[in-house]
C-alpha positions as CSV (number, residue, x, y, z in Angstrom):
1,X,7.1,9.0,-13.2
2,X,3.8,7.4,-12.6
3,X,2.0,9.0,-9.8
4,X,1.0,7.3,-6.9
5,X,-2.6,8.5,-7.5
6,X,-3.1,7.1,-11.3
7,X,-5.3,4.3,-11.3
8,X,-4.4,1.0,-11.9
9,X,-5.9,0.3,-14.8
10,X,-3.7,3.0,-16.2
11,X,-0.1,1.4,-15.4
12,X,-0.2,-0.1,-18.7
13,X,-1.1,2.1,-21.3
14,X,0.9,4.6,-19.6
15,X,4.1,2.8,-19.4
16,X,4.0,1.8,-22.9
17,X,3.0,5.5,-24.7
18,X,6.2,6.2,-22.7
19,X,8.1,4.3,-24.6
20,X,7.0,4.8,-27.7
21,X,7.5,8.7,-27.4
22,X,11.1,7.7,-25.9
23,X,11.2,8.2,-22.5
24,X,14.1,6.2,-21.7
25,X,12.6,5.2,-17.9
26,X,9.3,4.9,-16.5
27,X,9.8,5.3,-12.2
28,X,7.1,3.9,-10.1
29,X,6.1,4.8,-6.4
30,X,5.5,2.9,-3.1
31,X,4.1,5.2,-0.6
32,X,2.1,3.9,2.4
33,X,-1.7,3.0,1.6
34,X,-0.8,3.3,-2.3
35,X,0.0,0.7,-4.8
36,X,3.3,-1.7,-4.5
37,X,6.5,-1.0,-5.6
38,X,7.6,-4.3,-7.0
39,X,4.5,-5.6,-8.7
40,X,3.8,-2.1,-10.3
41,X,7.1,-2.4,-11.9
42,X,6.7,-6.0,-12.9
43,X,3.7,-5.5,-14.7
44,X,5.0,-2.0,-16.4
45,X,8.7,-4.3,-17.6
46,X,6.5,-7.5,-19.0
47,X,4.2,-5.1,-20.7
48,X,7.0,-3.2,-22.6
49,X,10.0,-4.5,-24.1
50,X,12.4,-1.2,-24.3
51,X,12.2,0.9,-21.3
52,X,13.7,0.8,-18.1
53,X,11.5,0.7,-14.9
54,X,13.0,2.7,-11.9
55,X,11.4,1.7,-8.7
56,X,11.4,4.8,-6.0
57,X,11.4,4.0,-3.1
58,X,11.5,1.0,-1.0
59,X,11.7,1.7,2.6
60,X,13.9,-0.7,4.1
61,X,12.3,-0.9,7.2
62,X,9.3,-2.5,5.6
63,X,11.2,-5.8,4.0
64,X,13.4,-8.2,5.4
65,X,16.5,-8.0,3.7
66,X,16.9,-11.0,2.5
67,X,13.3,-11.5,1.1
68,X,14.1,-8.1,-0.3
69,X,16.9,-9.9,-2.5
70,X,14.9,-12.5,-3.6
71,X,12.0,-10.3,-5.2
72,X,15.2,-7.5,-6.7
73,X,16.5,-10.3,-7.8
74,X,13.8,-11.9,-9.7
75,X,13.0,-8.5,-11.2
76,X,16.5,-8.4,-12.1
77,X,17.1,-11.3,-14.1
78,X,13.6,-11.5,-16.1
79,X,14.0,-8.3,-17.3
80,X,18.2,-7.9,-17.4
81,X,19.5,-4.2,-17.7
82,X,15.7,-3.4,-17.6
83,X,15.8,-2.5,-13.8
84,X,17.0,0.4,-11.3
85,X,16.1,0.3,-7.3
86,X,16.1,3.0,-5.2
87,X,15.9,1.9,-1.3
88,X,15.5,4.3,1.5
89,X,14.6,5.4,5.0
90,X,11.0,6.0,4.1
91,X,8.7,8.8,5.6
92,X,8.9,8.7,9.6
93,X,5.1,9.4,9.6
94,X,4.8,6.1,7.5
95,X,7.2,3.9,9.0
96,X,6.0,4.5,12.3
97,X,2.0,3.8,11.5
98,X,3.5,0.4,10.8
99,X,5.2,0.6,14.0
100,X,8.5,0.0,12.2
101,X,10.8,3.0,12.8
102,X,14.5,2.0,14.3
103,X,15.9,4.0,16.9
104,X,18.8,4.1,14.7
105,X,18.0,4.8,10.4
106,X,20.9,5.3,9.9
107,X,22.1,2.1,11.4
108,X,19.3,0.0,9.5
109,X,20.3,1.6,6.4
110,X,23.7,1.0,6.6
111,X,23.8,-2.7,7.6
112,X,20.9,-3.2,4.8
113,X,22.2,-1.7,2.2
114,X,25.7,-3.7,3.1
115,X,23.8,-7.0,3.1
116,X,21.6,-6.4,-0.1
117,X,24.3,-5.6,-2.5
118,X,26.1,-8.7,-1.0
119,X,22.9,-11.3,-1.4
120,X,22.5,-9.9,-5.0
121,X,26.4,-10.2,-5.6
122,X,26.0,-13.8,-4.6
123,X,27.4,-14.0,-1.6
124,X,26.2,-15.9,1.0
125,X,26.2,-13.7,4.1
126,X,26.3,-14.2,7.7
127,X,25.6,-11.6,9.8
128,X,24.8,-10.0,13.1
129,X,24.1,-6.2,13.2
130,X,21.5,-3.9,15.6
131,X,18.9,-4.7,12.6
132,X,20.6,-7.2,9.7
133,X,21.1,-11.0,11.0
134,X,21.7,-13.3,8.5
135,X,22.8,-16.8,8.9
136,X,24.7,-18.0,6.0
137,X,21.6,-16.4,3.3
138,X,22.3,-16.8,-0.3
139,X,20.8,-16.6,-3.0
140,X,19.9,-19.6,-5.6
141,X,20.1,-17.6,-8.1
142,X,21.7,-14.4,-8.1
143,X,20.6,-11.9,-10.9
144,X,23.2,-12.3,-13.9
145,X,22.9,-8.2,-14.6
146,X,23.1,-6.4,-11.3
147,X,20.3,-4.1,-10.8
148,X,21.9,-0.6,-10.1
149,X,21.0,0.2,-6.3
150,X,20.2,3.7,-5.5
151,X,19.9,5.6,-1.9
152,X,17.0,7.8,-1.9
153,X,18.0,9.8,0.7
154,X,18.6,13.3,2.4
155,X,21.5,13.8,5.2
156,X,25.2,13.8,4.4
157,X,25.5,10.9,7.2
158,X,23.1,9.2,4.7
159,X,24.9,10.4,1.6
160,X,28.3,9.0,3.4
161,X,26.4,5.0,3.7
162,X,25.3,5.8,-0.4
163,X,28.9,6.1,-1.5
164,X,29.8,3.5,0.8
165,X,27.7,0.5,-0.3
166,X,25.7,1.5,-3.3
167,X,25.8,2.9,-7.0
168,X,24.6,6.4,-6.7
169,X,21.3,8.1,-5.4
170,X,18.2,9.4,-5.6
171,X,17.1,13.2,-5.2
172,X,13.5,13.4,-4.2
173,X,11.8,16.8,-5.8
174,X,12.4,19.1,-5.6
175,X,16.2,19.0,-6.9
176,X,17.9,22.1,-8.1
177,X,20.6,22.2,-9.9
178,X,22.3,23.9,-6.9
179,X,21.2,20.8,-4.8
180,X,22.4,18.2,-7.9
181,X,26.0,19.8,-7.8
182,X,26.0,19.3,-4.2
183,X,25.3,15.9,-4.2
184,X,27.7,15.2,-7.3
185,X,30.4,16.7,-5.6
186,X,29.4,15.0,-2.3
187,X,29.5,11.7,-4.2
188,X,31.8,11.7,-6.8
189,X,31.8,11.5,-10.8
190,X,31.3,7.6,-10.7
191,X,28.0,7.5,-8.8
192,X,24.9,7.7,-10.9
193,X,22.3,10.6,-9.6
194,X,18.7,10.4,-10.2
195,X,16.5,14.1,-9.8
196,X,13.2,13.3,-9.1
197,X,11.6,16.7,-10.6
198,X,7.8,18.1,-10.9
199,X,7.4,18.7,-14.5
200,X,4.6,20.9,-16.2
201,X,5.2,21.5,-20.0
202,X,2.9,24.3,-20.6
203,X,3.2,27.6,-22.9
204,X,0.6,29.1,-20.4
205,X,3.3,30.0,-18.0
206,X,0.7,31.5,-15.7
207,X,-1.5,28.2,-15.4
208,X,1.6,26.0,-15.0
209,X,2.9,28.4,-12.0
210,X,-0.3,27.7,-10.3
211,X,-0.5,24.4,-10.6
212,X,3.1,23.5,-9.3
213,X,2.4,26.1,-6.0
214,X,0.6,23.7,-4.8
215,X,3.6,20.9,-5.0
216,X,6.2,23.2,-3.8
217,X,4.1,24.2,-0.6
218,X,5.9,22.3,2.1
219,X,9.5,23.4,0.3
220,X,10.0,25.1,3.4
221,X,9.9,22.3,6.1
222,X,13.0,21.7,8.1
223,X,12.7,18.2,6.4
224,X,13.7,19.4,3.3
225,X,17.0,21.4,4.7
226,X,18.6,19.7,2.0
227,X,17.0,20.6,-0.9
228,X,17.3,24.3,0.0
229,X,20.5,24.9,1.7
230,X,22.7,24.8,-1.6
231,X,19.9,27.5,-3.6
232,X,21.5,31.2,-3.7
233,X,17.9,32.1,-2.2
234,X,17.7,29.8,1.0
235,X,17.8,32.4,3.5
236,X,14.8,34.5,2.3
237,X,12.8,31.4,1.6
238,X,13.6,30.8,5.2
239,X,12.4,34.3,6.2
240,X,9.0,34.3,4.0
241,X,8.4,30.4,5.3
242,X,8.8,31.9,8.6
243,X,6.6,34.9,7.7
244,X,3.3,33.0,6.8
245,X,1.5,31.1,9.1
246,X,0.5,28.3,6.6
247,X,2.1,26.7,3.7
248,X,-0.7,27.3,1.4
249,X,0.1,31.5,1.6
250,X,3.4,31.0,1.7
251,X,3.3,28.8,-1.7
252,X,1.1,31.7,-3.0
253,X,3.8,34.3,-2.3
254,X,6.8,32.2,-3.9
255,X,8.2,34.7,-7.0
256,X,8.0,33.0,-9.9
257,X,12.0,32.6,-10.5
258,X,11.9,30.3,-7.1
259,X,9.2,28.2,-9.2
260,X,12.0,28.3,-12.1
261,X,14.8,26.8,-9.9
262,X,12.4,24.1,-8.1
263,X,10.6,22.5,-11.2
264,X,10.5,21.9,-14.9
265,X,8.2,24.2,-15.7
266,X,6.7,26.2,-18.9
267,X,7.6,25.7,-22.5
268,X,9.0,22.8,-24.1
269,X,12.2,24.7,-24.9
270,X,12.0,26.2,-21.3
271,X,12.2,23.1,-20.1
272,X,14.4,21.3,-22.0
273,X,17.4,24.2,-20.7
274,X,16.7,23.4,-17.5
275,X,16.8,19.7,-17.8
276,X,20.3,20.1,-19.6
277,X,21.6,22.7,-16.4
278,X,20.7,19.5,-14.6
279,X,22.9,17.4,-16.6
280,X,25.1,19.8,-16.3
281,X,25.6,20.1,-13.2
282,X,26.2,16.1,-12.6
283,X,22.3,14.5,-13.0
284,X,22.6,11.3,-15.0
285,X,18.8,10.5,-14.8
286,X,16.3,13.3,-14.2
287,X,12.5,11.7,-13.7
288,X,9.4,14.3,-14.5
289,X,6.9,14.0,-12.2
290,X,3.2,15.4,-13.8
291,X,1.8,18.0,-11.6
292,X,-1.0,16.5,-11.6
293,X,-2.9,12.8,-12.2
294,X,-5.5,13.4,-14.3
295,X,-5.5,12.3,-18.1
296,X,-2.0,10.4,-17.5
297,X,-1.7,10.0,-20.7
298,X,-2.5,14.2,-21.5
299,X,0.6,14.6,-19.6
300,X,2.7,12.1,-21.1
301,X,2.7,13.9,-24.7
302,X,3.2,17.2,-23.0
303,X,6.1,15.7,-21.0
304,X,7.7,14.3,-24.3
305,X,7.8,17.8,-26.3
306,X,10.9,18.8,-23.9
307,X,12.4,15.5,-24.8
308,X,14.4,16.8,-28.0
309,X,17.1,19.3,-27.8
């Protein structure tokens, strides 16, 4: 993944040391005040000529859906087979600084991700939902590779709209393999899963523990139910969350096996089990997120070590 917080000047060489140590995706960002989902993977897919760009994730509160289709699409068919989007809710605490929160997401998200698969099927659509009107909207031209389309999202309501109208989803970090089974039994063998995962390839397991804490602070928010329901330890997470009065101690007091289950972490070998228990347990895709955005390109080669079996 490239952060949010690299600099721009950095999408390039990043993006294309990725490939050449064989990552087989790069994923991108868009998170409010940041940089732009679509454009950041435009420039990364014209710049390389191998690896796919995953974007992750476009709110759908924030783009009409119809002008939505038109820039997927465009993605889509210069770079065919080159492309996976991941659409979602978005943040509440961003969606509503733009004043664009529905009373219903769940609503939104199902009548947009209905109409978006249809546009960039070629349909032309008409219709009239609480959020989605469209009056006979087509596209002029249709992507001839289909861009997978991913729900990045939480709630089994939301999970029930994924397997209704799109091709798998997205698992925001961080995803255990407890929470990946979940989800692959939720969804079925045909959907494609993506783990979003923070990744620290380090043989100073000490230094690499300290440095995810700080990630995995707010694991215990009710926001993240989730993520944590399906792990054989949720109910003393739960009780140690609830025993320090900020998330900052409470990180500090994590054992180190709960750092184990809720990141790639350590050695190369080390981490290279752990992405395979992912794959195991029904992960098709699992994106490493640096644990931190300095020297990009530092973490990059680290990264890659755990690449090989």
């Amino acid at each position: 993944m490239l952060r949010r917080d690299v600099a721009a000047t950095d999408f390039i060489p990043f993006a294309r040391l990725a490939e050449k140590l064989g990552f087989d995706d790069v994923w991108v960002v868009e998170d409010l005040g940041f940089w732009g989902g679509v454009a950041q993977a435009a420039a990364i897919a014209s710049a390389t000529e191998r690896i796919r760009v995953g974007l992750g994730i476009l709110p759908v509160a924030a783009r009409n859906v119809a002008y939505a289709a038109m820039e997927l699409s465009t993605l889509a068919e210069l770079f065919p087979g080159r492309v996976t989007v991941g659409i979602g809710h978005g943040l509440p605490e961003w969606i509503q600084q733009v004043n664009a929160w529905p009373r219903s997401p769940l609503t939104l998200f199902d009548e947009y991700t209905a109409a978006l698969g249809k546009l960039l099927r070629g349909e032309a659509v008409t219709t009239e939902g609480c959020y989605v009107s469209l009056d006979n909207v087509a596209l002029e031209h249709p992507p001839t590779v289909l861009p997978p389309l991913l729900g990045g999202v939480r709630g089994p309501k939301s999970m029930e709209v994924v397997a209704k109208n799109l091709s798998g989803a997205i698992l925001a970090e961080p995803a255990a393999t407890q929470y990946v089974g979940a989800t692959r039994g939720m969804l079925g063998g045909q959907a494609h899963l993506v783990a979003f995962e923070f990744a620290n390839v380090d043989d100073d397991l000490e230094a690499a523990y300290e440095e995810v804490r700080t990630l995995l602070a707010g694991v215990g928010d009710p926001a993240l139910a989730a993520h944590i329901n399906p792990l054989p330890f949720a109910e003393e997470l739960r009780e140690l969350r609830a025993s320090h009065s900020s998330t900052a101690s409470f990180a500090d007091a994590m054992p180190a096996e709960w750092l184990d289950a809720l990141s790639l972490i350590g050695s190369a070998s080390k981490v290279r089990a752990h992405i395979d228990d992912l794959i195991d347990a029904g992960a098709d895709t699992v994106v490493m997120i640096p644990t931190t955005a300095e020297r990009p390109l530092e973490s990059l080669h680290a990264l890659s070590s755990a690449l090989q079996r």
